[in-house]
C-alpha positions in Angstrom: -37.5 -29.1 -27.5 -38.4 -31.0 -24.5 -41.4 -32.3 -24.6 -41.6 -32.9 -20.9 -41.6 -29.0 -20.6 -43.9 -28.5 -22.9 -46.6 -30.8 -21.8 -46.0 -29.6 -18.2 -46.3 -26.0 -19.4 -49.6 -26.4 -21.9 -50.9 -28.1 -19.0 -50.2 -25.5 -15.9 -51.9 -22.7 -18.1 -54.7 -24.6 -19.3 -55.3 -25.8 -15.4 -55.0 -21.8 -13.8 -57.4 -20.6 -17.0 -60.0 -23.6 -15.6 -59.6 -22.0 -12.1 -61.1 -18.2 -13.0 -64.5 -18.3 -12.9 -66.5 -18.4 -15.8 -67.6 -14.2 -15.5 -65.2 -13.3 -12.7 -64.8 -9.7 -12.2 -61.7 -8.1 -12.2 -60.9 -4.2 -12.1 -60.2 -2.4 -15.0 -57.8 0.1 -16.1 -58.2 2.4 -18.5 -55.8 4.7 -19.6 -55.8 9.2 -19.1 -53.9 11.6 -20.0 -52.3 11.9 -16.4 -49.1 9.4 -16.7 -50.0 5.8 -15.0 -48.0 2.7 -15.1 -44.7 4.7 -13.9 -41.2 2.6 -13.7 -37.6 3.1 -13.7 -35.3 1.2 -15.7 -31.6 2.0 -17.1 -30.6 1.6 -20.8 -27.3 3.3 -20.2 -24.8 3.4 -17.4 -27.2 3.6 -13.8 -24.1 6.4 -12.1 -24.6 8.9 -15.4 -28.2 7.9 -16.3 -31.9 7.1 -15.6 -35.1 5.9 -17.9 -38.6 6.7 -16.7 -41.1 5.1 -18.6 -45.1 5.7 -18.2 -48.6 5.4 -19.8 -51.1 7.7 -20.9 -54.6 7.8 -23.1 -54.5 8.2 -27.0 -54.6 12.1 -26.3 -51.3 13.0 -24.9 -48.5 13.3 -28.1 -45.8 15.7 -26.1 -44.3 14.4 -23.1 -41.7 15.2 -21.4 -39.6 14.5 -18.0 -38.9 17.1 -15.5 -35.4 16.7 -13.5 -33.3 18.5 -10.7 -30.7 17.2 -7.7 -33.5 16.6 -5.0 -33.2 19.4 -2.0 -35.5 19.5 1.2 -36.6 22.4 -0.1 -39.3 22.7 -2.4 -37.8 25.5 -4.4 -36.2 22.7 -5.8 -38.8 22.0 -8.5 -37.9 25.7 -10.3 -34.8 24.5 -11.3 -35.3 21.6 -12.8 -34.9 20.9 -16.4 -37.2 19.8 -18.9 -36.1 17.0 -21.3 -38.1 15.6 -24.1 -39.9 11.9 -24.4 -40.0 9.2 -27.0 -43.8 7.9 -27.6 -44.9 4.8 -28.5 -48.6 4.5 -29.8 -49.9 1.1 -29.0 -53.3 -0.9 -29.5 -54.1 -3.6 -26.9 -57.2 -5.2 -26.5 -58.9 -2.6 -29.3 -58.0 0.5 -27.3 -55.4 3.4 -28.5 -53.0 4.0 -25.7 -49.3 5.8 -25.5 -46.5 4.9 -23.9 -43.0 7.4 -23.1 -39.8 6.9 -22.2 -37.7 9.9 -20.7 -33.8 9.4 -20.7 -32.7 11.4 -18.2 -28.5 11.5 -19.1 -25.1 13.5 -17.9 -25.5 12.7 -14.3 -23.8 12.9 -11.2 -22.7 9.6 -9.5 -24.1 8.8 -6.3 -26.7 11.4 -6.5 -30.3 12.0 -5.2 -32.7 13.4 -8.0 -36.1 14.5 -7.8 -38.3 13.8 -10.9 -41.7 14.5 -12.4 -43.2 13.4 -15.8 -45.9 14.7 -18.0 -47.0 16.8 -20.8 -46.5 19.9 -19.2 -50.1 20.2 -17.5 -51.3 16.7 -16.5 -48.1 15.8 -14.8 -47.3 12.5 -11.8 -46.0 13.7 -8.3 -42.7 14.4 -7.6 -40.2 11.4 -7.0 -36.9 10.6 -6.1 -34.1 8.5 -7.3 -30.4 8.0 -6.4 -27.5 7.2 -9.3 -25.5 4.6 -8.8 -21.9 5.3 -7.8 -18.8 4.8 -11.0 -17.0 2.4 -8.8 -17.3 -0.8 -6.6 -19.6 0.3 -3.4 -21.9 -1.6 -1.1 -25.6 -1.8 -2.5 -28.6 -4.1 -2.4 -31.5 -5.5 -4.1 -34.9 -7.4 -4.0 -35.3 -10.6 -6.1 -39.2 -11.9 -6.7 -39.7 -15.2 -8.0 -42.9 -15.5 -10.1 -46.0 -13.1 -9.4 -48.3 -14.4 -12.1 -51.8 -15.0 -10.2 -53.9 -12.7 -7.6 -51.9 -9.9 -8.3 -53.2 -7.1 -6.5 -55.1 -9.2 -3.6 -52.2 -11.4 -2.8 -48.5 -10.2 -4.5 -48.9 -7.2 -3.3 -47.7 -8.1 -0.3 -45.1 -9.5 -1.5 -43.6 -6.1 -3.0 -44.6 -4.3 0.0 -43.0 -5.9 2.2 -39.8 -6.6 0.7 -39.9 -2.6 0.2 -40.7 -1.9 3.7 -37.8 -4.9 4.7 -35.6 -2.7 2.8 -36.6 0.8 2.0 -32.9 2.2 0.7 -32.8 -0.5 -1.5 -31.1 -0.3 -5.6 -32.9 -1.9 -7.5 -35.7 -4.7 -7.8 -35.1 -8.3 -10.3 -38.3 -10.4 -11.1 -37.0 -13.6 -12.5 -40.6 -13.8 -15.0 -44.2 -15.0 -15.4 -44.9 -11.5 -13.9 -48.8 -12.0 -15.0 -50.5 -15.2 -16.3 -51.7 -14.0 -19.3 -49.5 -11.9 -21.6 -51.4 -9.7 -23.3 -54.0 -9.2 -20.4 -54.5 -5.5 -20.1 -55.9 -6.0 -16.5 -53.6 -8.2 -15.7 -50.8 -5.9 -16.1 -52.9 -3.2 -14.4 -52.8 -5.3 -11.3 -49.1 -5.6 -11.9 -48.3 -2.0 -11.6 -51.1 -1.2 -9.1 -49.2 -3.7 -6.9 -46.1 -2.0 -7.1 -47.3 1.4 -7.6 -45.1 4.6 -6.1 -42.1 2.2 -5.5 -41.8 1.4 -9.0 -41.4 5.0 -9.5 -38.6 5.6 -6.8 -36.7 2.0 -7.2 -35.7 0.9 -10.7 -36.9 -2.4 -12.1 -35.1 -5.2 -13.9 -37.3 -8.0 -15.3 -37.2 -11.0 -17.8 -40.0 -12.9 -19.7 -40.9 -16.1 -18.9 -43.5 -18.3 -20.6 -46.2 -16.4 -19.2 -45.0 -13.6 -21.1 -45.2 -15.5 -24.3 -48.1 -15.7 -26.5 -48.3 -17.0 -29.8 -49.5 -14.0 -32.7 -51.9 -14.8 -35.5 -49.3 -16.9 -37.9 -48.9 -19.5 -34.4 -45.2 -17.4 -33.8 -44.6 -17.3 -30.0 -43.7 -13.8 -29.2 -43.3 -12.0 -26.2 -46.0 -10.1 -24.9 -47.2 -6.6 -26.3 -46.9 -5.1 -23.2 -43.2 -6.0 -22.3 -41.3 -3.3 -24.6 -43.5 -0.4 -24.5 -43.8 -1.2 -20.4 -40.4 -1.4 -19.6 -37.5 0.6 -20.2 -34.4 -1.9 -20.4 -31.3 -2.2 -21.7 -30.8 -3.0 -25.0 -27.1 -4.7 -25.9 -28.2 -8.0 -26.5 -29.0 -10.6 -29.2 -30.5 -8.6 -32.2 -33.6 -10.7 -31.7 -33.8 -10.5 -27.9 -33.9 -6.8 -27.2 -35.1 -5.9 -23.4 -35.4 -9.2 -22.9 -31.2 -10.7 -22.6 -29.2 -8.0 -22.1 -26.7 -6.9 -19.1 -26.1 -4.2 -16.8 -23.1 -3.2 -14.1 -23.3 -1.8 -11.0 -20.8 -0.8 -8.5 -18.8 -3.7 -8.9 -21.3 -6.9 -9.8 -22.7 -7.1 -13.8 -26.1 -8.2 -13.6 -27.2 -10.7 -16.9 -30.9 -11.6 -17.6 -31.2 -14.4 -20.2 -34.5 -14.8 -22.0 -34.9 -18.6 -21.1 -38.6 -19.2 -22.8 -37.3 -17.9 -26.2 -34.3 -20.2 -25.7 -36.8 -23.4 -25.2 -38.6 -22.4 -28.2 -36.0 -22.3 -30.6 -32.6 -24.1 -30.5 -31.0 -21.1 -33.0 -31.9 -18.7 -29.9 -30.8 -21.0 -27.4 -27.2 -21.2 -28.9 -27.1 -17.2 -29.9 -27.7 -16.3 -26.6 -25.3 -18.8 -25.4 -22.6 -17.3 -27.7 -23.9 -13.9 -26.6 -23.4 -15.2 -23.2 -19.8 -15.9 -23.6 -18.7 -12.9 -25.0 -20.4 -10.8 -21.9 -18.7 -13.2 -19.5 -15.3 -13.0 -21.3 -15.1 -9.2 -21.3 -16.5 -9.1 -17.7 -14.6 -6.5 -15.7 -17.0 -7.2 -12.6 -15.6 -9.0 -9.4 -19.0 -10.3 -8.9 -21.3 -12.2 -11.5 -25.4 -12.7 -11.3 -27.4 -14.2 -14.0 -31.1 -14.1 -13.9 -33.8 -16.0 -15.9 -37.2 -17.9 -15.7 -36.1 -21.4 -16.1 -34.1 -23.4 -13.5 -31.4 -24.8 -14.3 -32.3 -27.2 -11.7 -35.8 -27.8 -11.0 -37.6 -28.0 -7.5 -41.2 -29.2 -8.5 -42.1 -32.3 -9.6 -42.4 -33.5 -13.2 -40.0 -30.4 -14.4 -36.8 -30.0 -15.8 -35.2 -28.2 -18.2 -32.4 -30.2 -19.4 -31.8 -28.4 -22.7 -31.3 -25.2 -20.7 -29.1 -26.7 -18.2 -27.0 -28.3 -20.7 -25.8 -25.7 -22.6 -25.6 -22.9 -19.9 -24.1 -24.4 -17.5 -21.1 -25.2 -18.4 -20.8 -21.6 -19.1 -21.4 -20.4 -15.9 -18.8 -22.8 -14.1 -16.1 -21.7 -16.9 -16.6 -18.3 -16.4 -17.3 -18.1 -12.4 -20.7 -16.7 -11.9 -21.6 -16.6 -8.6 -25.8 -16.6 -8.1 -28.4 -17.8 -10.4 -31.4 -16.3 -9.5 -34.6 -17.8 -11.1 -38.9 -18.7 -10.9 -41.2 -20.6 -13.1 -41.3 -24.1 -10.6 -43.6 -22.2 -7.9 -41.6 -23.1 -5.1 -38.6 -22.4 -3.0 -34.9 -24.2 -3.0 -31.1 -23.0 -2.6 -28.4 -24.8 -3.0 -25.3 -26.2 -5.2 -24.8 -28.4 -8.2 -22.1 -31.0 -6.5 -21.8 -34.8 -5.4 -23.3 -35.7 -2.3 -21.6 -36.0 0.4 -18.8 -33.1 -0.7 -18.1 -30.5 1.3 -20.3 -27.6 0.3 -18.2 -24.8 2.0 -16.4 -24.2 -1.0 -18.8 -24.2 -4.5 -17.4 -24.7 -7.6 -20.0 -23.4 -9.7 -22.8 -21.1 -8.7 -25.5 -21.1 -5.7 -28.6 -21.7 -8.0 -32.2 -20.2 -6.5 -35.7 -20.9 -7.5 -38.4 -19.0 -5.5 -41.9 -17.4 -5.9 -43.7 -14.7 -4.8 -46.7 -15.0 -5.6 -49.6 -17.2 -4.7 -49.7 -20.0 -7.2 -48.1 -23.5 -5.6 -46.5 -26.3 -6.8 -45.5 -29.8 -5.1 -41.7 -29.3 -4.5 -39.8 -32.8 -4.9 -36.7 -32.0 -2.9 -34.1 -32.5 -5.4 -30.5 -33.3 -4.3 -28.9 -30.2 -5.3 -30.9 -28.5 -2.6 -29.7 -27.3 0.7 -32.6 -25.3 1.9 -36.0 -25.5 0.4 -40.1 -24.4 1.1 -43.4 -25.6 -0.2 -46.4 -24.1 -0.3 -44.8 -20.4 1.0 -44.7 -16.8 -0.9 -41.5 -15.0 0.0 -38.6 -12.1 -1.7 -35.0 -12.1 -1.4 -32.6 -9.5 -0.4 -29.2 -9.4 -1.5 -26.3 -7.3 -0.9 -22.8 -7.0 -1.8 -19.9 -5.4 -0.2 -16.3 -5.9 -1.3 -15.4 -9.4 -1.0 -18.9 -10.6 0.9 -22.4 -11.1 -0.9 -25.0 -11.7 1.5 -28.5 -13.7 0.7 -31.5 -13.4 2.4 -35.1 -15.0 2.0 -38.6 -13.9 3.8 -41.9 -15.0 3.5 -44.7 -12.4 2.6 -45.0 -12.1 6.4 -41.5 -11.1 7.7 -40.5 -14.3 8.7 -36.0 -14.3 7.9 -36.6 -17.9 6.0 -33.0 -18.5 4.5 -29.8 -16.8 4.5 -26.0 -17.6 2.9 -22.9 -15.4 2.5 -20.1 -15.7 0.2 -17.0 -14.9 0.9 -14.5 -14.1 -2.7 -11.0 -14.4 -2.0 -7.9 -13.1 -3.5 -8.3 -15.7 -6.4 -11.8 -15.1 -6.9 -12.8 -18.2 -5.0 -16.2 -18.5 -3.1 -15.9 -19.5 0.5 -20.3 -20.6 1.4 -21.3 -19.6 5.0 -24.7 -21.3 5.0 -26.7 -19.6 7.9 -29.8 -21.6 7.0 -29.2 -24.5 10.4 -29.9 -21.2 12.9 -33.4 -20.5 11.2 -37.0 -22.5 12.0 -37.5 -25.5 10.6 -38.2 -25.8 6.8 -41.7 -25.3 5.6 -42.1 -28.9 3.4 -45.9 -29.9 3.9 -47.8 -30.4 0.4 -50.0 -27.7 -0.3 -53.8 -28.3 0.9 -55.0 -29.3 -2.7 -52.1 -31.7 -3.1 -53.3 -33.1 0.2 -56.5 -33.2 -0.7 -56.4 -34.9 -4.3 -53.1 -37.1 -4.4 -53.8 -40.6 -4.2 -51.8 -42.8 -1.8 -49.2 -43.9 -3.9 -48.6 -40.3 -4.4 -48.6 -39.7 -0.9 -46.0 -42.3 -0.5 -43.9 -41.1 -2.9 -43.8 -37.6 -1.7 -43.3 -38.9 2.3 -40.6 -41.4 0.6 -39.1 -38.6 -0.7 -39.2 -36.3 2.3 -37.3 -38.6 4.6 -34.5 -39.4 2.4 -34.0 -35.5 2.3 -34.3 -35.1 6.1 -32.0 -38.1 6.3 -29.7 -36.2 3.9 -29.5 -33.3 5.8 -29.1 -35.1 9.3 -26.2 -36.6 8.0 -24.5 -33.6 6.6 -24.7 -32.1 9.6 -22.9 -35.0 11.7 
């Protein structure tokens, strides 16, 4: 394993634990028997199908999901059909707690559904969802690099705003280290607070990242308690990486999250998933190809990289023709390609590879060649959409602001064409965060300036 990673990971938690306050408060979230914690996720097909998953107190043993096509009238609700839950019963953190999971199944494509979940007295509100369609149709979705600290003061925003930016949107991704700690009950309270009724109207897609890791009583780094019973996910991947690597297609783009952190752990998983990887790519029936997971395969902060990672998957991703790579864990922002400087970048020949975060915890980016576009010290989301032959990118910070945007363009031949919209929007957002400012030492400072101008000077001259 690299040890660079490792070192740089131990020493990021260790360094955000120092941060809390010896007795901070933080709200607590106990569990009832109405159903809290509500998402959508898919573990079958999203035009025939949709999971509901939710959380109750030790009390509740029959739930069940309520379901009819949506209609603006209310009479809707007495014709919808009652279909039984799975429950999980769970101890975190010494307390009894249950978690369900309703398939609903045998859907109509491109359809609007009005739900409800419960136990047939303590029920949630009424919400809606739409199925996908069972061919190629325009859609979009939100991306969120890493949450992971002040949840519910500061990433909240985040998720709010990309839902307000975006209201009809499919489906969210959140490319790991959703919380900071992973088996912090509170933490994931703050989580689901954050996102709240949306998670309950927009499906979510996650993977782990090393914040979602923890290691069990025999020193075996697991994933956290929380992710299986919290999420409902598919599950066709490795035998040892359920809801965690798996794949999912809709309307004409498969979607692949790779579990990155149990890769870096273990070379075996590394190269399972890699095989596993290959056969989803070779059978992909797809015209478009995204693959989301925590690690970059190129890193934007300094002191970082995952070369391990990179060395085995990406090789399969120019073989095979996947287009995005959408990815967290370096706490900062950049965009761009994987080819020589000084190379045309109109026409990629591999994928456009993202880093980004959400949430509030910054890194010192170090403006990396492979960058075309980057931001320091800045929360934003991403939306994406897809329409035939064009994929369009977009970046905002927390406050609205239209930070980055791309298109590609797929030919006949399956050939990406780049239209890089980034030159029309402000100037990039590259000053070191105020503690960097405040603690580097000169030579520090000169390295970072040092490095600042040969990127400007690299971009000047791209553009001549």
């Amino acid at each position: 394993m690299n040890l660079l990673f490792k070192h740089t990971a131990w020493f990021s938690c260790i360094f955000f634990t120092l941060l809390i306050p010896a007795g901070a408060q933080h709200k607590e979230y106990p569990a009832s028997a109405y159903p809290d914690r509500l998402i959508l996720g898919w573990q079958e097909s999203p035009a025939v199908s949709q999971s509901v998953n939710w959380r109750t107190d030790s009390t509740v043993v029959n739930a069940v999901g309520a379901i009819a096509e949506a209609d603006p009238s209310p009479d809707f609700v007495k014709t919808a059909t009652l279909v039984p839950a799975t429950t999980e019963s769970v101890l975190i953190e010494g307390k009894r707690v249950q978690y369900h999971a309703v398939h609903f199944k045998n859907l109509k494509p491109g359809t609007q559904y009005g739900y409800r979940v419960g136990d047939g007295t303590h029920w949630s509100e009424w919400f809606h969802f739409k199925t996908a369609r069972n061919r190629p149709a325009p859609f979009s979705f939100l991306y969120f690099g890493d949450a992971q600290n002040d949840i519910r003061s500061l990433w909240s925003r985040a998720i709010r705003g990309a839902y307000s930016a975006l209201p009809n949107v499919q489906f969210m991704l959140h490319a790991g280290d959703l919380i900071n700690n992973a088996n912090a009950d509170w933490q994931w309270g703050e989580w689901f607070e954050a996102g709240g009724w949306i998670n309950g109207m927009v499906p979510t897609l996650a993977t782990p990242g090393n914040h979602e890791y923890f290691a069990d009583k025999s020193g075996q780094r697991r994933v956290s308690q929380h992710w299986r019973p919290s999420f409902v996910l598919p599950e066709n991947g490795p035998d040892r990486l359920k809801e965690t690597a798996y794949f999912f297609d809709y309307q004409g783009v498969r979607f692949i999250s790779l579990d990155s952190q149990a890769a870096l752990l273990d070379s075996t998983t590394l190269n399972q998933q890699a095989d596993w990887l290959l056969r989803v790519l070779a059978a992909n029936p797809a015209r478009w190809t995204v693959v989301m997971h925590h690690h970059p395969i190129f890193s934007t902060a300094s002191g970082r990289d995952n070369d391990e990672w990179r060395n085995r998957m990406e090789p399969i991703y120019r073989k095979y023709g996947v287009d995005l790579v959408l990815q967290g864990h370096d706490h900062t922002y950049g965009r761009g390609l994987n080819m020589p400087l000084g190379t045309s970048r109109k026409n990629p020949d591999g994928p456009v590879y993202v880093v980004s975060v959400s949430g509030p915890k910054m890194y010192t980016i170090d403006l990396q060649n492979w960058m075309d576009r980057a931001a320091s010290n800045t929360q934003l989301y991403q939306t994406i959409s897809v329409d035939g032959d064009k994929l369009s990118y977009q970046a905002f910070t927390v406050t609205g602001q239209r930070y980055d945007a791309f298109e590609l363009i797929k030919n006949r031949n399956g050939r990406n064409t780049l239209n890089d919209q980034a030159p029309t929007l402000p100037p990039e957002r590259l000053d070191l965060p105020a503690d960097a400012q405040r603690t580097y030492k000169p030579a520090q400072l000169q390295k970072y300036k040092t490095r600042f101008q040969e990127y400007k000077a690299r971009k000047a001259a791209e553009k001549k």
